[in-house]
N, C-alpha and C positions, 0 to 999 in steps of 0.2 A: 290726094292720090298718093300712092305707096311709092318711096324712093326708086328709082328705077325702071319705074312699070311707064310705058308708053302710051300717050293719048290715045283715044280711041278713034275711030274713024269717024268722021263728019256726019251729024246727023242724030247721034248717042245722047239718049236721055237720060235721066238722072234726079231725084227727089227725096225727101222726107214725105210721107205720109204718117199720121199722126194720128190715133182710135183713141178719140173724148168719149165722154159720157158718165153718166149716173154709175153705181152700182150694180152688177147683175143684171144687165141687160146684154151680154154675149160678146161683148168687146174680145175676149181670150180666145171663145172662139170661131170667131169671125176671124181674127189674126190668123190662126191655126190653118184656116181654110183657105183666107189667101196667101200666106207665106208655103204651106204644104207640108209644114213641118209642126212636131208637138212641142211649140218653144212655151206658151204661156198656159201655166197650171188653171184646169176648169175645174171647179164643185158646181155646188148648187148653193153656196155659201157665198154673203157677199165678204169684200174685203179681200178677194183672194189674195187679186195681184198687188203687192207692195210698191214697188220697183218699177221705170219704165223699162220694158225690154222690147229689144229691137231682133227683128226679124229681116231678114235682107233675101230679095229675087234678084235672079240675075239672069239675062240672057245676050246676048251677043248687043243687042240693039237698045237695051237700057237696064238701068240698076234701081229698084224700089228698094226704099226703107223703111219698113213698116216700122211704128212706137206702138206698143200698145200700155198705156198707162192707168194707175192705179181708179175707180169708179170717184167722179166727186163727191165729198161728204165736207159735212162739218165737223172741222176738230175737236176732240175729246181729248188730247192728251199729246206728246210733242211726235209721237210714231205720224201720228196720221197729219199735223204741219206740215211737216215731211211729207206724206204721199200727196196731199193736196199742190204743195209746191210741184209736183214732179207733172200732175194735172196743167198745171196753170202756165208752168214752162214749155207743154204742150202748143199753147195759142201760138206762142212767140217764135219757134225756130221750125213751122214745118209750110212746103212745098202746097199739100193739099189735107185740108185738115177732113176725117172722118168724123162726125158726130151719127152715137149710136143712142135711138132709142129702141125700144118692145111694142107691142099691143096693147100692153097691161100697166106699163107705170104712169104716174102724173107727172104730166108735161110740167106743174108748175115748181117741181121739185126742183132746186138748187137756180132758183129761174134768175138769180146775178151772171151765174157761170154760163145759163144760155145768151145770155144778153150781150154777154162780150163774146160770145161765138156768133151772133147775129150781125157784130157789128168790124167781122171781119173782112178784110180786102181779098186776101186769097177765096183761090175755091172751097167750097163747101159742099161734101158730099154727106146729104141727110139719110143715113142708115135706117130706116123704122126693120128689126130685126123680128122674129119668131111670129111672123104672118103665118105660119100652118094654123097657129091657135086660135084665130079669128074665123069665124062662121061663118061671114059671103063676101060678096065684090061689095057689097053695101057697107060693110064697118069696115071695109080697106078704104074707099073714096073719102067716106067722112073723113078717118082718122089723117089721109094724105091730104086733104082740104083746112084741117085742123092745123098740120104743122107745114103747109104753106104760109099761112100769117104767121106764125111765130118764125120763124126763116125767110122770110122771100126771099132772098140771095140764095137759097140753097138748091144741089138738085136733088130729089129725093129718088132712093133706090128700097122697093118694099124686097124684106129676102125673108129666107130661113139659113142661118148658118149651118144649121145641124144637119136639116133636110139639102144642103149644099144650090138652093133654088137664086137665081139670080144672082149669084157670087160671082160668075164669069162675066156680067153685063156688066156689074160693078170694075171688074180689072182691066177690065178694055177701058172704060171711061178712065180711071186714074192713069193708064198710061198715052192715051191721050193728051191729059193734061200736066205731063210730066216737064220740064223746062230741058231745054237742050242743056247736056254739061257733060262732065266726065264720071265715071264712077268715084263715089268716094270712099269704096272701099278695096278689097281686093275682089277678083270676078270667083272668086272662088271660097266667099264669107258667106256662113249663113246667118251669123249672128256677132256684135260687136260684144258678146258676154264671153267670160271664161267658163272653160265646162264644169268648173266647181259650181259655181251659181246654179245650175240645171240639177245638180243632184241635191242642192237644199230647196229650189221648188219642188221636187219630186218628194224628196220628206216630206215639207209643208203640203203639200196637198194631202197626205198618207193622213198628218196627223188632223186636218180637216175634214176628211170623209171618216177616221175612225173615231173620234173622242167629240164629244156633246160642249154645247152651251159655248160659255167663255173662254175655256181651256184651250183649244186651239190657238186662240188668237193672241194668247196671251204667249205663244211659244215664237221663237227664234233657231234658226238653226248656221248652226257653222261647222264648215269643212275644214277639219285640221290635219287630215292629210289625204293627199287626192295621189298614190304609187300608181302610175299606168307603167304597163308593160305591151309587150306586143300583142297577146292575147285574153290581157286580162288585165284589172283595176282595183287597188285595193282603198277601200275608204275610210272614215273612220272621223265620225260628225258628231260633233254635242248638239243634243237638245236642249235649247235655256229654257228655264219657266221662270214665273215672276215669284211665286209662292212654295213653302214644303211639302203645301198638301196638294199641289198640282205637280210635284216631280212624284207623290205617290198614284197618282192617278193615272198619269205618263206612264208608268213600270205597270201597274197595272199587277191583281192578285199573283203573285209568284213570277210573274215580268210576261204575263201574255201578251197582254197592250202592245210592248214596247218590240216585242216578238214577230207581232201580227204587223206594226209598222215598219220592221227592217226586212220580214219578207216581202212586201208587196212593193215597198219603193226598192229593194234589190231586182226584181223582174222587169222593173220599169224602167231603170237604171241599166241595165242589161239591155235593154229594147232599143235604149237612148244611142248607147257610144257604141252597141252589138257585138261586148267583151262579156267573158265571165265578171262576175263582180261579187267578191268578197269585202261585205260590210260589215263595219260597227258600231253601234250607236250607244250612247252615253247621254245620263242628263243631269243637267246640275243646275241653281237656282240663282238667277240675279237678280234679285230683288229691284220692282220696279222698273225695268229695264225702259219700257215703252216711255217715261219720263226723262231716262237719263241721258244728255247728250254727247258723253263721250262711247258709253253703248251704242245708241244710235250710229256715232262714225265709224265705229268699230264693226258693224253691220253692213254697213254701205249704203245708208240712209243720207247722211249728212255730208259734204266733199268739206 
């Protein structure tokens, strides 16, 4: 609790809740939906989320802390160690853990990582997400009879995050099962991230929804100067790539590319903090980046 700030009155809940799972199965925005805020960047792409980010409810009578963390994969390179650790640290310090699956993926994927979510003490809220896509109550029962064996400990909540269906039955059960304690943040946090971090997800998704294949992911972004003022933000972000011929791709014929990505993350960025906002983007190339580990710290990847 924050120097100063006085216990809460008797009865004040208080937790970690924690959104595991695969890749691209709605973790982002399922958080979105129960936090009420646009903290973690959605595509249609997996890998979005790098980072865990925390989302924080607050009301008079208890404090949630959402995590939502990066999809489990197998590493390919020291970037996704990285995300995978930030997965796996999930198990270990939360209150009530979410595990999220779909309709559509195989149960048996990453089935080590479900195995040690099986064989958890805390509660366990089994997510099966984007139920609109399923055709009757018949391939709902099955598929909730399916991942009863694979979970028995869990309770299973079928939703659609998008279609917002069962997300409230969800938030009453977590608070529910929330432990008596005190806030551990201040009552008036939305998020434990700085607002620079929110304007390099808002790039990172730009350059996710506009640029193909490998290229996005191979990009990094950093805020090297965040000027707020009272009604206005000035910014001014490099884009890294790992290659020459991906910072030409980035600029894009005569810099439309790069053009088209500082207009739509400026509107969204604007949307964010509800200042005018004068951006600037720049890209330069760090060869390898995703392997090298003092980048990686230099990112906020590695502590």
């Amino acid at each position: 609790m924050e120097e100063g700030k006085t216990a809460p009155a008797a009865g004040h809940k208080a937790g970690f809740v924690n959104i595991v799972g695969n890749p691209n199965v709605g973790k982002s925005t399922l958080m979105n939906d129960l936090v009420g805020e646009r903290l973690s960047i959605i595509t249609s792409k997996a890998q979005t989320t790098r980072h865990r980010i925390t989302g924080i409810v607050n009301t008079p009578e208890y404090q949630i802390v959402y995590s939502d963390t990066p999809g489990v994969l197998k590493p390919k390179y020291k970037l996704q160690e990285s995300m995978l650790g930030f997965s796996q640290g999930a198990l270990t310090d939360a209150d009530i853990l979410l595990y999220v699956t779909d309709t559509v993926e195989n149960p048996e994927k990453n089935k080590e990582y479900l195995d040690r979510v099986a064989k958890e003490k805390i509660p366990v809220l089994l997510v099966i997400n984007k139920i609109d896509l399923l055709k009757g109550q018949d391939d709902l029962v099955k598929l909730v009879d399916e991942w009863k064996e694979r979970l028995p400990g869990a309770e299973i909540f079928p939703t659609s995050a998008t279609e917002h269906f069962n997300i409230d039955s969800l938030k009453r059960r977590i608070v529910e099962l929330l432990p008596d304690a005190p806030p551990y943040f201040g009552k008036d946090a939305l998020t434990d991230k700085p607002a620079r971090f929110f304007v390099t997800e808002i790039i990172r998704e730009k350059l996710l929804l506009i640029y193909d294949k490998e290229v996005p992911y191979s990009t990094e972004v950093l805020v090297e100067k965040f000027d707020e003022k009272e009604k206005s933000i000035h910014i001014m972000a490099v884009i890294y790539v790992e290659r020459d011929s991906q910072k030409g791709i980035i600029i894009g014929k005569g810099g439309d590319k790069i053009k088209k990505v500082g207009i739509e993350a400026r509107q969204d960025i604007e949307k964010f903090f509800d200042k005018k906002v004068f951006l600037e983007l720049f890209v330069k190339v760090e060869k390898d980046w995703r392997n090298r580990e003092n980048k990686l710290r230099a990112f906020g990847y590695i502590e």
